[in-house]
DRENZAKOL-216471 format. One record per residue (C-alpha): y, x, z. Coordinates in Angstrom, 2 decimals, decimal comma, padded with zeros to 5 digits. Each point is the difference from the previous one (the first is absolute). Last residue first. Example, Ala and Ser with C-alpha at 12.3 -4.5 7.8 and 13.67 -1.06 7.14 Angstrom:
<pavos>
pavo py = -001,06 | px = 013,67 | pz = 007,14
pavo py = -003,44 | px = -001,37 | pz = 000,66
</pavos>
This chain:
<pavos>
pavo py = 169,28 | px = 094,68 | pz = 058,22
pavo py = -001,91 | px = -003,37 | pz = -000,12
pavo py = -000,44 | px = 000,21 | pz = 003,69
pavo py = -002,80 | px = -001,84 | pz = 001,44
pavo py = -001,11 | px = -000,98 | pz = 003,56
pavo py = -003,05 | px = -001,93 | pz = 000,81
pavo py = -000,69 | px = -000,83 | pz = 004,12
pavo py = -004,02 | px = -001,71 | pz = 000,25
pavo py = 000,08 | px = -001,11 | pz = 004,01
pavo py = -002,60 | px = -000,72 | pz = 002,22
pavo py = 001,17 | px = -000,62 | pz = 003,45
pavo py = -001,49 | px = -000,58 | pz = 003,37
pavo py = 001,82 | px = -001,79 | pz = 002,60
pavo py = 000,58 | px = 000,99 | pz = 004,09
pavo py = 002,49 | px = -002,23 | pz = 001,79
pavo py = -002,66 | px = -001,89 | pz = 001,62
pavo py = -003,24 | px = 000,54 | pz = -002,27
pavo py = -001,13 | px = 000,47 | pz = -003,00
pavo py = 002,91 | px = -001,66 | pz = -001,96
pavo py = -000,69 | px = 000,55 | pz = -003,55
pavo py = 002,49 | px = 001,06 | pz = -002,80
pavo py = -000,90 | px = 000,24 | pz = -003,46
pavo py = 002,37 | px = 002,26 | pz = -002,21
pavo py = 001,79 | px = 000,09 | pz = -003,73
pavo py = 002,64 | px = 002,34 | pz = -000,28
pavo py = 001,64 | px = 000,61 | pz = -003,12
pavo py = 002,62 | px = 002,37 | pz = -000,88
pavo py = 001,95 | px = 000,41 | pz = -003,15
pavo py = 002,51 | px = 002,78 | pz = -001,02
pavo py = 001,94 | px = -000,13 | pz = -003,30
pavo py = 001,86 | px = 003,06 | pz = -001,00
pavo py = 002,60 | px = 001,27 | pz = -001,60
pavo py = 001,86 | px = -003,20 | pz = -001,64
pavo py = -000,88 | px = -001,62 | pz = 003,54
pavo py = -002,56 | px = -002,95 | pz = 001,24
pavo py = -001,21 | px = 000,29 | pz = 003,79
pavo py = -002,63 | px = -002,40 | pz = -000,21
pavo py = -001,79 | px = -001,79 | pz = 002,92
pavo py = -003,28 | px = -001,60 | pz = 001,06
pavo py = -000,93 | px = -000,73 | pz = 003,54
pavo py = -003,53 | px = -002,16 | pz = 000,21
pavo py = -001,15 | px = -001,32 | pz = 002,82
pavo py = -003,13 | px = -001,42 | pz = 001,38
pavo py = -000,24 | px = -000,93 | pz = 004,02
pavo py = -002,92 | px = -000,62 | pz = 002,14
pavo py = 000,00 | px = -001,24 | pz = 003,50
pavo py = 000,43 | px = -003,91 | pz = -000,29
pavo py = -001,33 | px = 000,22 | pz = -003,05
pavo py = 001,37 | px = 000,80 | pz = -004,30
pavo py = 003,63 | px = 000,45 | pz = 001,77
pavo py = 000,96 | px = 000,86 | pz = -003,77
pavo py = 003,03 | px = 001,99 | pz = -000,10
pavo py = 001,83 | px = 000,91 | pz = -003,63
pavo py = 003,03 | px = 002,23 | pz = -000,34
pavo py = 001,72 | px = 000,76 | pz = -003,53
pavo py = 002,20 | px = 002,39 | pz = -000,96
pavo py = 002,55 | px = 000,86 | pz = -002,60
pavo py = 002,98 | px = 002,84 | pz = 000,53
pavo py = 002,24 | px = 001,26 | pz = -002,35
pavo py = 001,18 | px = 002,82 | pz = -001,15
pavo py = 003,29 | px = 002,46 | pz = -000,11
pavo py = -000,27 | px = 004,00 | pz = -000,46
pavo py = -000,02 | px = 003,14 | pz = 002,12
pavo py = -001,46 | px = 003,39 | pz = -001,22
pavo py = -000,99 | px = 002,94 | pz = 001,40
pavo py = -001,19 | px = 003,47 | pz = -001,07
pavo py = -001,73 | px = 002,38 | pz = 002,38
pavo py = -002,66 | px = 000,46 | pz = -001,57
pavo py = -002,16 | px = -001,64 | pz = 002,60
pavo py = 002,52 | px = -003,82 | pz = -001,81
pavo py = 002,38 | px = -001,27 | pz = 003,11
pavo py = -000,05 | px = -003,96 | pz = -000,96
pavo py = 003,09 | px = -001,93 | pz = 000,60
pavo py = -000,62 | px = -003,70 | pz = -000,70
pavo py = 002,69 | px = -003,08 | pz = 000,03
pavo py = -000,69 | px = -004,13 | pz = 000,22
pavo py = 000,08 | px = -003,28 | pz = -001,56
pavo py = -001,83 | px = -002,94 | pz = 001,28
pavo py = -003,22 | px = -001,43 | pz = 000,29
pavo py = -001,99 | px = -001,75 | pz = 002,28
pavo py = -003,01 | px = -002,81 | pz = -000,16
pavo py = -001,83 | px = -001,30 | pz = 003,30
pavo py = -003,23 | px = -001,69 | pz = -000,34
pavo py = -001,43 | px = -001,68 | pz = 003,16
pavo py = -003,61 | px = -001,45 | pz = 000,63
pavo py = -001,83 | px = -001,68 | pz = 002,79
pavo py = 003,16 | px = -002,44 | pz = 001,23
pavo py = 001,19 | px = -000,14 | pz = -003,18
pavo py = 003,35 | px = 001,26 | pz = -001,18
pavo py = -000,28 | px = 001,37 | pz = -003,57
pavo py = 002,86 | px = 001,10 | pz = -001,46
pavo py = 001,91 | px = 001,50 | pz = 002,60
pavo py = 002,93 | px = 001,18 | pz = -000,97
pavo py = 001,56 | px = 003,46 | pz = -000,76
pavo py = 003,58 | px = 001,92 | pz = -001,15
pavo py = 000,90 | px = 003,34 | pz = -000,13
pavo py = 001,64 | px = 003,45 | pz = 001,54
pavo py = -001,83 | px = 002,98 | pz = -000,90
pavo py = -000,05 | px = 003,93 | pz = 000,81
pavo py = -002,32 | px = 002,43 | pz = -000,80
pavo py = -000,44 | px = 003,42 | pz = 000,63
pavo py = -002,39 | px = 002,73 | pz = -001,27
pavo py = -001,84 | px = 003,26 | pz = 000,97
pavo py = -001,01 | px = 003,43 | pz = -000,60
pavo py = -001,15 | px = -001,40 | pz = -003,53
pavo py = -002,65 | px = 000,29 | pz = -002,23
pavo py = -002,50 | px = -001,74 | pz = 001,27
pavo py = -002,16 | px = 002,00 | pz = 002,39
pavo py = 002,85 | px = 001,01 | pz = 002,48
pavo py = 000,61 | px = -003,46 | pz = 000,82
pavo py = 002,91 | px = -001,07 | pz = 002,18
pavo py = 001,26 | px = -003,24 | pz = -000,23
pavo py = 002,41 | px = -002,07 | pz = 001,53
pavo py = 001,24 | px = -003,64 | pz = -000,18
pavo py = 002,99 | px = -001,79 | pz = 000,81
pavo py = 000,10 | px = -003,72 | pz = -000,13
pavo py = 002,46 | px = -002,75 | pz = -000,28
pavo py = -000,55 | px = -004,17 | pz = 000,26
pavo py = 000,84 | px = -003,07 | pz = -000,86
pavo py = -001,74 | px = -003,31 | pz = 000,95
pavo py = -001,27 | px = -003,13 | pz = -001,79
pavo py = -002,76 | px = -002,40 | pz = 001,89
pavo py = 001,10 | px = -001,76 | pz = 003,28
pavo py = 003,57 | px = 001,22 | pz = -000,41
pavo py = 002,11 | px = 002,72 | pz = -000,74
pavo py = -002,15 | px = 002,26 | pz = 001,48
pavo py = 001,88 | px = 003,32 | pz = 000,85
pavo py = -003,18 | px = 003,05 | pz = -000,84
pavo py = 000,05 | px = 003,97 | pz = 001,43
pavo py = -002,28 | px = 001,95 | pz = -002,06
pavo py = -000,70 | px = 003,51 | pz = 001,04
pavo py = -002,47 | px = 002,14 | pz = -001,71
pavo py = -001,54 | px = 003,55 | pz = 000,83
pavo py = -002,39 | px = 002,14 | pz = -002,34
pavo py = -001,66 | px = 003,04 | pz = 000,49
pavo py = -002,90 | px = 001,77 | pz = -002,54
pavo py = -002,20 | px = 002,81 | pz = 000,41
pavo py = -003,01 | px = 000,42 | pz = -002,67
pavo py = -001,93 | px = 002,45 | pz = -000,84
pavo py = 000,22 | px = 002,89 | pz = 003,05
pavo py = -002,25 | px = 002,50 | pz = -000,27
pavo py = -002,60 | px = 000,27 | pz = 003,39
pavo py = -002,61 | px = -000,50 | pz = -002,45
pavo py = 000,42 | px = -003,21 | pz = -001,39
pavo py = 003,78 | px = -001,29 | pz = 001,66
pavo py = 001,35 | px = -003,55 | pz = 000,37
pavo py = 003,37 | px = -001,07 | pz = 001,78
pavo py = 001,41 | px = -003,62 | pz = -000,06
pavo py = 002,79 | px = -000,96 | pz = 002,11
pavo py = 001,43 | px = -003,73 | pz = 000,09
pavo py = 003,21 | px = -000,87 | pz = 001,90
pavo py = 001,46 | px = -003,66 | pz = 000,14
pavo py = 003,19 | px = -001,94 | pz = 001,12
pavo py = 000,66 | px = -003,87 | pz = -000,49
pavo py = 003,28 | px = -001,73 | pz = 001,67
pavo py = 000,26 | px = -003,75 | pz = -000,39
pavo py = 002,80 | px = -001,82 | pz = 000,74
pavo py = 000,99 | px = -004,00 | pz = 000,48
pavo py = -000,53 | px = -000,16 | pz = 003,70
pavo py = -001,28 | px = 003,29 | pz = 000,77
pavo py = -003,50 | px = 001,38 | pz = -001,42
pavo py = -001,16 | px = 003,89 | pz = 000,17
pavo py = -002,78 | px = 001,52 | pz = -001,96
pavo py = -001,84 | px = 003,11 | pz = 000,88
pavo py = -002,57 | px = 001,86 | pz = -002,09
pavo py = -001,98 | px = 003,15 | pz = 000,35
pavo py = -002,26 | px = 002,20 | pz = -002,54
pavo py = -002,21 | px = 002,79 | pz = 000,67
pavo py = -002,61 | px = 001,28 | pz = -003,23
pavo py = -002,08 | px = 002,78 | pz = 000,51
pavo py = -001,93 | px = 001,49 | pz = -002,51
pavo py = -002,75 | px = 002,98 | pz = 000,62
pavo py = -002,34 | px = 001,96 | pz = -002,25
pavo py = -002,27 | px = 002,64 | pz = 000,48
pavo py = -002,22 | px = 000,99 | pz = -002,87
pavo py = -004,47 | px = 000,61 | pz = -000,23
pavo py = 000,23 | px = -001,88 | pz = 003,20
pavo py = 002,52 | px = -001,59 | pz = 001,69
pavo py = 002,25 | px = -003,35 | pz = -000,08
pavo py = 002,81 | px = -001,19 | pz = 002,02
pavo py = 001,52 | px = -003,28 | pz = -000,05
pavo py = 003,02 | px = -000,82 | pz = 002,07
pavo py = 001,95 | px = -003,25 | pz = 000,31
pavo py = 002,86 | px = -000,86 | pz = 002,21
pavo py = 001,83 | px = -003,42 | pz = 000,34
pavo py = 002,92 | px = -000,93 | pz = 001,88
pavo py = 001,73 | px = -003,62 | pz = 000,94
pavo py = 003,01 | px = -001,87 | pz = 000,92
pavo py = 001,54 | px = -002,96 | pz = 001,20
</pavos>
């Protein structure tokens, strides 16, 4: 299964500003695996200069051990211009179960120990160990509205980077949904 989301906003008057924000999922399920891979793309400019451009690709690919514990690696990418860096790896292998199991609600926890290489704009680099926390929360709150809740922590001597993404998703119709989403990002360095 899959799915792709796109959202502009443009604004004029007195200043022109426009973000757009593209973002695409698929996930594929086989017997015991699970295979998870994601693009988002964010680009915002105020008159016609560029303020924020970020790119970032994850893979996951999950072997359930059974009903609730599985292990997993990932792969992420990054490429933000406005933070610092030209862009950054990561790579993780770790352990989750499902915590919560209801047939409305499901809490997944994950964590394991992983490796970062971040190219720094001035043209220094650096690669170090961390480790990996995250959390993933669903609420099916109807029959065609979801809540969830993706929290994770990528925890190094150089840097910790969390993201949170809380969203509401709606079916409106068919295959079509709506989604309002709140996505937090901070790096401590």
């Amino acid at each position: 299964k899959g799915n792709a989301e796109l959202g502009i906003v443009k604004t004029a008057g007195t200043s022109t500003t426009q973000s757009i924000t593209a973002g695409g999922g698929i996930t594929y399920e086989r017997d015991r695996w699970r295979h998870v891979g994601t693009i988002d793309i964010l680009n915002t400019s105020s008159n016609n200069a560029t303020s924020a451009e970020r790119y970032t690709a994850t893979g996951q690919s999950t072997y359930k051990l059974d009903t609730l514990s599985y292990v997993f690696g990932r792969l992420g990418y990054e490429n933000d211009r406005f933070a610092g860096f030209d862009y950054r790896t990561t790579e993780v292998i770790g352990y989750g179960r499902r915590i919560i199991n209801a047939d409305a609600i499901t809490l997944d926890l994950e964590a394991g120990p992983g490796a970062r290489q971040t190219r720094f704009t001035n043209d220094g680099s650096t690669s170090e160990a961390m480790g990996r926390v995250a959390a993933l929360f669903a609420w099916k709150v109807s029959s065609t509205a979801t809540f969830t809740e993706d929290l994770s922590s990528d925890i190094g001597p150089d840097a910790t980077v969390t993201k949170s993404i809380t969203a509401l998703t709606a079916q409106v119709a068919g295959n079509l949904a709506m989604k309002d989403s709140l996505p937090l990002r901070n790096i401590s360095k």
